[in-house]
NUBA-451759 format. One record per residue (C-alpha): z, x, y. Coordinates in pm, 1 decimal. Each point is the difference from the previous one (the first is absolute). Last residue first. Layout:
+----------+----------+----------+
:       pz :       px :       py :
+----------+----------+----------+
:        Z :        X :        Y :
...
+----------+----------+----------+
//
This chain:
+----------+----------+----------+
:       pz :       px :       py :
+----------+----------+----------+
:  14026.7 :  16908.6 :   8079.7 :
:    322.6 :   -126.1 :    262.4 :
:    178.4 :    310.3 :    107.0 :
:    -97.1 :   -104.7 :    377.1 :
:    101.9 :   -360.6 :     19.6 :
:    -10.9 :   -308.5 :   -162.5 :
:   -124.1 :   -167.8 :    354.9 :
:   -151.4 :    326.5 :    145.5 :
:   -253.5 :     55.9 :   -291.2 :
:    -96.6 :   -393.5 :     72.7 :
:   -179.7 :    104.1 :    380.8 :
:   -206.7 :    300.2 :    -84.6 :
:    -26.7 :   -138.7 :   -387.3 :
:   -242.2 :   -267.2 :    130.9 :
:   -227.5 :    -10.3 :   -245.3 :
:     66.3 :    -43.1 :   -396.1 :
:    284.2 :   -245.0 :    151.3 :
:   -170.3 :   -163.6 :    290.9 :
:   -280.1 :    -63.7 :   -241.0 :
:    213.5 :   -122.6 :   -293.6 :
:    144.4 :   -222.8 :    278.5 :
:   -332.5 :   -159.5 :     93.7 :
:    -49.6 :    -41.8 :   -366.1 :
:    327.4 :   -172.1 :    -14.4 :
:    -97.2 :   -218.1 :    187.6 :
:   -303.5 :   -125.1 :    -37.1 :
:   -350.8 :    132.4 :    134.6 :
:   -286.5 :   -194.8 :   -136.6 :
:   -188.6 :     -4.7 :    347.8 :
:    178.5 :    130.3 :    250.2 :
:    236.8 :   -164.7 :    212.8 :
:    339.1 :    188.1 :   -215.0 :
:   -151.8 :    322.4 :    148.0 :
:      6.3 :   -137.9 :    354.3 :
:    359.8 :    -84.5 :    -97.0 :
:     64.6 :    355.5 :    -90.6 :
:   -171.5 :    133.4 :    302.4 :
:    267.5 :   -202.2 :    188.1 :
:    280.4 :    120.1 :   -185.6 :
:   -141.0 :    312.0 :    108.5 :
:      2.4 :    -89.5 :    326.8 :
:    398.7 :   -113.3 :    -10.4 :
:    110.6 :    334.8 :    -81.8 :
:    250.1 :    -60.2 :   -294.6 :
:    330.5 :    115.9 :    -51.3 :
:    125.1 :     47.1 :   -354.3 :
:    251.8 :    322.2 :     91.3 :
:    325.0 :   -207.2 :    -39.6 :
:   -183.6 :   -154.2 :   -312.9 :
:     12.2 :    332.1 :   -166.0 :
:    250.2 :     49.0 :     90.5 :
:    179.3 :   -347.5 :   -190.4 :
:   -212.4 :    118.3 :   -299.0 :
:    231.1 :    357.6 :     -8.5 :
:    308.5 :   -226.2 :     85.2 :
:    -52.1 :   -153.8 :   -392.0 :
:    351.8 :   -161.8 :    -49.0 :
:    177.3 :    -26.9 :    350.9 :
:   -274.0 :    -24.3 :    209.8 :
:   -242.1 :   -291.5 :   -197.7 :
:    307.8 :   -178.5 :   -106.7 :
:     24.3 :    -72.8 :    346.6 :
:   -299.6 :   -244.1 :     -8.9 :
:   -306.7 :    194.6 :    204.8 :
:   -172.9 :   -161.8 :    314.3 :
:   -290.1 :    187.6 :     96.6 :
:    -19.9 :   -125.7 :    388.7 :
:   -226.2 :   -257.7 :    225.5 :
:    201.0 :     35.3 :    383.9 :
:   -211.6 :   -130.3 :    269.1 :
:   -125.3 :    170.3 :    334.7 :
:      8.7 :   -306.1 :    296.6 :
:   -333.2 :     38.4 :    145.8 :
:    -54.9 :    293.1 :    291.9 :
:    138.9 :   -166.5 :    313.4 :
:   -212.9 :     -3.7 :    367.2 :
:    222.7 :   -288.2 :    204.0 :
:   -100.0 :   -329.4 :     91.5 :
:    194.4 :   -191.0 :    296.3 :
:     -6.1 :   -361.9 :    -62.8 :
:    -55.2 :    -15.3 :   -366.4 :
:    -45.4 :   -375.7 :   -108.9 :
:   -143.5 :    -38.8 :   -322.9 :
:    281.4 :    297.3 :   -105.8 :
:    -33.5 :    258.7 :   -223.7 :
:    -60.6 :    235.8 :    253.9 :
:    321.6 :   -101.1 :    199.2 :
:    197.8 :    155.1 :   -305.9 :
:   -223.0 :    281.4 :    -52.2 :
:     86.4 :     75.2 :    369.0 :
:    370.6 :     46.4 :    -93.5 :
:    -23.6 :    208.3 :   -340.2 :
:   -249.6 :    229.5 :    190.6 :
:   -222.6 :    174.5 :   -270.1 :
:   -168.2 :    341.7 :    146.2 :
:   -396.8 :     48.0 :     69.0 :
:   -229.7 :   -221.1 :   -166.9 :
:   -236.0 :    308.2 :   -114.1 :
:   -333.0 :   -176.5 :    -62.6 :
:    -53.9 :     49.5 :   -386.3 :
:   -381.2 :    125.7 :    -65.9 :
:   -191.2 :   -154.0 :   -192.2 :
:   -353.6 :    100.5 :   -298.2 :
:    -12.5 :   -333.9 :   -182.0 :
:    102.8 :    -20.5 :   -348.0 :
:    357.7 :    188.5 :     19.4 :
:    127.3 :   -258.7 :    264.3 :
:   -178.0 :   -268.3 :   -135.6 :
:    260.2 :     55.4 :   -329.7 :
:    290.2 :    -53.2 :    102.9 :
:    344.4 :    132.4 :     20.8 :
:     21.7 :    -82.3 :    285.1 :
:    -74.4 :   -186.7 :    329.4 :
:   -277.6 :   -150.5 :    210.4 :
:    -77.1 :    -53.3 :    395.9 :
:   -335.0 :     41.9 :    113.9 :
:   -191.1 :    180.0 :    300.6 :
:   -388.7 :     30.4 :    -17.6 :
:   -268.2 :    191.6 :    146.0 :
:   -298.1 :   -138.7 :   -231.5 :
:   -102.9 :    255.3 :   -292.9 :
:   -148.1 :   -279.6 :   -135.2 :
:    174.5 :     65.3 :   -357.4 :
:    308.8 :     44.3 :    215.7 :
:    -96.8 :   -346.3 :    166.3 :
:    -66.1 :   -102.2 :   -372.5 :
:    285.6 :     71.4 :   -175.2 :
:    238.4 :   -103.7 :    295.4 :
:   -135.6 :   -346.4 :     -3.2 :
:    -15.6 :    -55.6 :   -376.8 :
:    377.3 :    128.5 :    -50.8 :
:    100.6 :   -274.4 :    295.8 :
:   -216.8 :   -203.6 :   -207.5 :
:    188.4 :     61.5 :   -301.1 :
:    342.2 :    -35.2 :    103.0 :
:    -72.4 :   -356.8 :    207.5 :
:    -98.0 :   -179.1 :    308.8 :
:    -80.2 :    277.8 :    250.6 :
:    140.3 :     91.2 :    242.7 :
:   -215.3 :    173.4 :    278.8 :
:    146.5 :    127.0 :    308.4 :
:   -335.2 :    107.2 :    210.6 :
:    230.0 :    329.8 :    187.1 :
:    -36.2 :    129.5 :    368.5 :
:    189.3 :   -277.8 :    149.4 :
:    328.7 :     39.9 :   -236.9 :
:    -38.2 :    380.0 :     32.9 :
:    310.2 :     62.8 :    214.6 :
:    184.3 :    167.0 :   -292.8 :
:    273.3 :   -279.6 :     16.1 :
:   -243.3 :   -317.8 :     35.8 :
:   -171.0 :    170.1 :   -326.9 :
:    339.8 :     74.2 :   -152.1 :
:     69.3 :   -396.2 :     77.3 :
:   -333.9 :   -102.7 :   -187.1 :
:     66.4 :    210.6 :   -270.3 :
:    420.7 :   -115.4 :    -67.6 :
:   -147.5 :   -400.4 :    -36.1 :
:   -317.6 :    119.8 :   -222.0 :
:    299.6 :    184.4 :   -190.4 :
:    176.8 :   -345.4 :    -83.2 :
:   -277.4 :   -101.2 :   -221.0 :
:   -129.4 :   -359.9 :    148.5 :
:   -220.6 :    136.0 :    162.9 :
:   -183.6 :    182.2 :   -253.0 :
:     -5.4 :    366.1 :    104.3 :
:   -120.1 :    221.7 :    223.6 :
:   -345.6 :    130.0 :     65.4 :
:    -51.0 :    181.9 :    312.5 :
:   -365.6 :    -42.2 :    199.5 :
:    -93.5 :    220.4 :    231.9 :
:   -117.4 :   -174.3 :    344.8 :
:   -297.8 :    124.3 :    166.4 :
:     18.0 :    325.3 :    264.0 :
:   -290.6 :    168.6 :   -258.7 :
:    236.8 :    -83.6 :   -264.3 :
:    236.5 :    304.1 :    -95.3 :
:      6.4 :    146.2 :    387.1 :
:    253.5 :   -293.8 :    159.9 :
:    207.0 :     36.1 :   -385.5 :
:    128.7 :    329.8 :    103.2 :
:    213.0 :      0.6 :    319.4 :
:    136.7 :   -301.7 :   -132.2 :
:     27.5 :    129.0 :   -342.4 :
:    207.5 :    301.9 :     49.6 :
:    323.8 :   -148.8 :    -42.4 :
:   -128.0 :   -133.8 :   -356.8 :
:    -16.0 :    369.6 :   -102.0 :
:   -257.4 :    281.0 :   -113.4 :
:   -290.8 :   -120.2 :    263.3 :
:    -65.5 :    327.6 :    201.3 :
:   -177.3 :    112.9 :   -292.4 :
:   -315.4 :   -216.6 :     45.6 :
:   -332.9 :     26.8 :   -195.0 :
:    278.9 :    125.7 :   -295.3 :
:    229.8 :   -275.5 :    111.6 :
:   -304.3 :   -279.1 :    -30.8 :
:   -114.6 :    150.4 :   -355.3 :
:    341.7 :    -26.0 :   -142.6 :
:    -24.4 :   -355.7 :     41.2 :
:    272.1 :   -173.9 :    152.1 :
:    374.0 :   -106.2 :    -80.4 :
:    296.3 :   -157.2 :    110.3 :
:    301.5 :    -18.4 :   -206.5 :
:    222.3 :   -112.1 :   -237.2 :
:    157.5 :    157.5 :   -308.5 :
:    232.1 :    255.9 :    181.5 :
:    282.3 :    186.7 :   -197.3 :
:   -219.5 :    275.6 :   -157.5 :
:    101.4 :    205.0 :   -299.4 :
:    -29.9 :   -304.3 :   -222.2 :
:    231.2 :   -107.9 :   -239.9 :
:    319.9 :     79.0 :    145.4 :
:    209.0 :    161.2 :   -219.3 :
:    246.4 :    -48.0 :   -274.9 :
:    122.2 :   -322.7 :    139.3 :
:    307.4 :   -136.1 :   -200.1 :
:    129.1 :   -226.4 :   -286.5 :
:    277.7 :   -133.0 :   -220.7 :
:    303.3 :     91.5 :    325.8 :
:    100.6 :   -372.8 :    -33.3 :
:    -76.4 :      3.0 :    387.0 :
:   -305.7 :    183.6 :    -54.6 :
:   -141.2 :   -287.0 :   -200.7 :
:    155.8 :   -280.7 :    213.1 :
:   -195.9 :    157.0 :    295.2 :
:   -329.7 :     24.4 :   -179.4 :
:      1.7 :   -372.9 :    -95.9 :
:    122.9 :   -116.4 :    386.3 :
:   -249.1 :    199.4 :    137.9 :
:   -308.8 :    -92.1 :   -195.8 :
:   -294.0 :     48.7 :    245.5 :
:    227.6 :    294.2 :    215.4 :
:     -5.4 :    195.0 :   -376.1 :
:   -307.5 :     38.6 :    -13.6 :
:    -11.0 :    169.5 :   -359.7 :
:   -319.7 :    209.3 :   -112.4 :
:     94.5 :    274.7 :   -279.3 :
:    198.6 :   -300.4 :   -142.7 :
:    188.9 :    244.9 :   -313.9 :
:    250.2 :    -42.0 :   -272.3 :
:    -79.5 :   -358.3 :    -89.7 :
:    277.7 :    -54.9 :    -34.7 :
:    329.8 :     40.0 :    110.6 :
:    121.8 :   -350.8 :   -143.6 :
:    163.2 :   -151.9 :    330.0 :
:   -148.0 :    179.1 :    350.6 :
:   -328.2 :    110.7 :   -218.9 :
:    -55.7 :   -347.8 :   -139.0 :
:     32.1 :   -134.9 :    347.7 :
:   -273.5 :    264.9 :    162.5 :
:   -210.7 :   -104.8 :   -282.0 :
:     18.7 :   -369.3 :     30.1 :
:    -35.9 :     -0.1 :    417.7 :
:   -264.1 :    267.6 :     59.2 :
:   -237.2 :    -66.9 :   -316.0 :
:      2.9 :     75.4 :   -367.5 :
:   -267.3 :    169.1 :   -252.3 :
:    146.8 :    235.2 :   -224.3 :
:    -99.9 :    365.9 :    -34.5 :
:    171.0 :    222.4 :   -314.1 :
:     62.6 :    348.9 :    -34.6 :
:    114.2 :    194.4 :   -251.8 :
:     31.9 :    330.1 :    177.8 :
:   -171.0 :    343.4 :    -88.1 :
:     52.2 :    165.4 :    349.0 :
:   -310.2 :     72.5 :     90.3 :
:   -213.3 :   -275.7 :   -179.5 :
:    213.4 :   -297.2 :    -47.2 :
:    176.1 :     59.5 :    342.2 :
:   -374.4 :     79.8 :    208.7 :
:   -140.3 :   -325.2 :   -270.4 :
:    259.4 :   -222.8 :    125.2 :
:     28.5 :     90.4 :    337.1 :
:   -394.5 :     -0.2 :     83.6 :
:     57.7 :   -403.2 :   -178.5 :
:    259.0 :    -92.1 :    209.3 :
:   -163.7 :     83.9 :    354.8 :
:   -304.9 :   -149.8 :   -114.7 :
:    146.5 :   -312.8 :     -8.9 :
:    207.6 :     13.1 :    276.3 :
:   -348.0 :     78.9 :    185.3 :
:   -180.6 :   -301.9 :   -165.1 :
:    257.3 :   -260.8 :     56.3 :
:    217.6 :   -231.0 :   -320.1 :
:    276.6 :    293.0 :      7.6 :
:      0.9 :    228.5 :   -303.0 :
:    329.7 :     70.7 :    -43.0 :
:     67.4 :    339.8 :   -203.8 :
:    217.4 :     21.1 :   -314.3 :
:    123.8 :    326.0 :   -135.7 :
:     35.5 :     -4.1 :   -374.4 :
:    305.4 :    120.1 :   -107.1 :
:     40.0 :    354.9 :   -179.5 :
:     94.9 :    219.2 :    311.4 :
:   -195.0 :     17.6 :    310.9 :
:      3.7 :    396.0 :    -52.7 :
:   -182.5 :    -27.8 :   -296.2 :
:    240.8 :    155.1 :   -243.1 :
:     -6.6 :    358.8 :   -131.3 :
:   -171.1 :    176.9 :   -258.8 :
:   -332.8 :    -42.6 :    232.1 :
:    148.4 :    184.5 :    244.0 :
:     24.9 :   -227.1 :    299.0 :
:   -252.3 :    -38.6 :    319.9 :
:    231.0 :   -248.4 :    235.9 :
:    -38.8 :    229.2 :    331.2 :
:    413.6 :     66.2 :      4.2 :
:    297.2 :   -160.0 :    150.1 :
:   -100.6 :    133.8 :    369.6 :
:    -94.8 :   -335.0 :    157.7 :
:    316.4 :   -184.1 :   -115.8 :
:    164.4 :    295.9 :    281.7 :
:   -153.2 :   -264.9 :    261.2 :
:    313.7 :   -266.7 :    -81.7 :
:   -204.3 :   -333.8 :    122.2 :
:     61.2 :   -196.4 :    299.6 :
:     32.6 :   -354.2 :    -87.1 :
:   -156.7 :   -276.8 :    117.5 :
:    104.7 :   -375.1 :    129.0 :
:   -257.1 :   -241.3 :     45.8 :
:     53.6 :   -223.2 :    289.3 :
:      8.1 :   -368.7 :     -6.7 :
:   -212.0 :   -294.6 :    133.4 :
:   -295.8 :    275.4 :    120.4 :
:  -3004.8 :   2033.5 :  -2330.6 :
:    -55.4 :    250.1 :   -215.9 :
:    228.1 :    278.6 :    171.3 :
:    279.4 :   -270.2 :    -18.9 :
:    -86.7 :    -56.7 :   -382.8 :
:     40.8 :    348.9 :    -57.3 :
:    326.3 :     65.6 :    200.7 :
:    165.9 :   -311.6 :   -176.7 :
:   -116.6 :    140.3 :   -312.8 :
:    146.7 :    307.0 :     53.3 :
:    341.5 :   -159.0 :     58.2 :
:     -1.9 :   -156.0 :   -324.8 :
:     54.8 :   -335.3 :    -30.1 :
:    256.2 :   -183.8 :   -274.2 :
:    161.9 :    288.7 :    -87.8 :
:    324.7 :      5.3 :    246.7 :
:    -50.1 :   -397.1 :     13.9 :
:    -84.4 :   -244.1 :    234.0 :
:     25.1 :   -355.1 :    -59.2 :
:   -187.0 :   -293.9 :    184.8 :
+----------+----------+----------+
//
């Protein structure tokens, strides 16, 4: 898909929104005076400030990459008057396009961890780098409970409070926590934070057999409004369906992640989950011919719960895409305004 200047008028976009670990990656730190080379809002006798190439933005073959390109796209086509394409790709083919031709331009969702050796030849031949990191959180994994169950009690903000906690959820009966499949390598990591927390006796561990009946179970014992502790991650979009709240893991220890992960941890230690790097990877070509795009990348961050609204969005019936991004777009100025900056129209 194309973007142009003229193609879609801001307006409209408010209008219809009212209607509606073999090797490690290697990063770069990036030069913070990039942030101060200007909002990108040009005098209309003078050049976009992305130039007169189209900018192309991966589109990676996931719902929240996908969205991620397509807000981009219409916030450069619209704001700054960019020709913008989005091309579909995925981790591996887009992240070695970007190390050897420079395009596409733009991967507003890159783990670079999942593709080391692809990312690390890139920023070896100096062809691309990470803008910023895509979401403003580092965590994706967690424990979680209804909202409801913190609200009737507010001494239960972190996993370190659950066994004091869990005896007076149930009437003195077990609480059930939901993990996952068991042969997903964080049922393994739940079971030993359970033994860690001292709540392995307290807890019914149920794993169940698959992605959507672990979604079934924790639909309906929230539905229920049955005291229950589950294990999930983000972006996604149960998160934003179902009223949660995110138990507060405490701090990551490298070393008793390591035993964690193990069938066979003899001494369990509390560890929040291993955070994980997911950037906005850039070619070069992006900072040394248009630096006003490149900050306005640097400032792309994302909270991950709104990426999780915009997934719930993306559930709904008839909702595609890009009409969940038109929505973002014609809505969500609060958080976009500080991505292309505050002299942006």
């Amino acid at each position: 898909m194309v973007y142009t200047a003229g193609r879609t008028k801001f307006v409209a976009l408010l209008l219809l929104g009212l209607m509606s670990a073999p090797a490690l990656a290697q990063f770069t730190v990036l030069d913070q005076a990039q942030d101060n080379l200007g909002s990108g809002v040009t005098d209309t006798s003078t050049p976009p400030p992305c130039g007169t190439q189209t900018i192309s933005i991966a589109s990676m073959n996931w719902p929240s990459a996908q969205l991620l390109a397509e807000i981009h796209a219409q916030l450069l086509a619209e704001t700054y008057g960019c020709a913008v394409r989005v091309t579909p790709g995925d981790l591996a083919s887009t992240g070695s396009s970007m190390g050897s031709s420079g395009q596409p331009a733009v991967a507003p969702e890159t783990w670079p961890t999942r593709v080391a050796d692809v990312w690390n030849t890139g920023i070896s031949a100096q062809m691309l780098r990470p803008a910023a990191s895509t979401y403003v959180e580092a965590g994706f994994e967690g424990w979680f409970v209804a909202n409801a169950i913190v609200q009737a009690r507010p001494a239960l903000q972190r996993a370190a409070d659950l066994a004091a906690v869990l005896p007076m959820l149930n009437a003195g009966r077990k609480v059930q926590f939901i993990s996952c499949p068991a042969d997903w390598a964080c049922a393994v990591i739940n079971r030993n934070l359970l033994a860690a927390h001292g709540v392995s006796e307290m807890v019914e561990l149920v794993e169940p057999g698959n992605r959507f009946e672990m979604d079934s179970l924790i639909a309906e014992a929230v539905s229920l409004r049955e005291p229950v502790l589950f294990y999930y991650w983000q972006p996604n979009a149960v998160l934003a369906q179902l009223d949660l709240f995110a138990l507060d893991m405490g701090e990551y220890d490298a070393e008793a992640a390591k035993c964690l992960a193990q069938r066979v941890c003899a001494t369990p230690q509390p560890s929040a989950f291993p955070p994980e790097t997911v950037l906005v990877a850039l070619s070069e070509w992006v900072f040394t011919d248009i630096p006003a795009i490149a900050g306005y990348f640097q400032r792309s961050s994302l909270p991950l719960a709104e990426m999780n609204a915009l997934l719930a969005q993306l559930n709904a019936p008839g909702a595609t895409v890009a009409s969940v991004a038109e929505r973002f777009v014609a809505e969500r100025d609060d958080i976009w305004r500080n991505w292309t900056g505050a002299g942006a129209p």
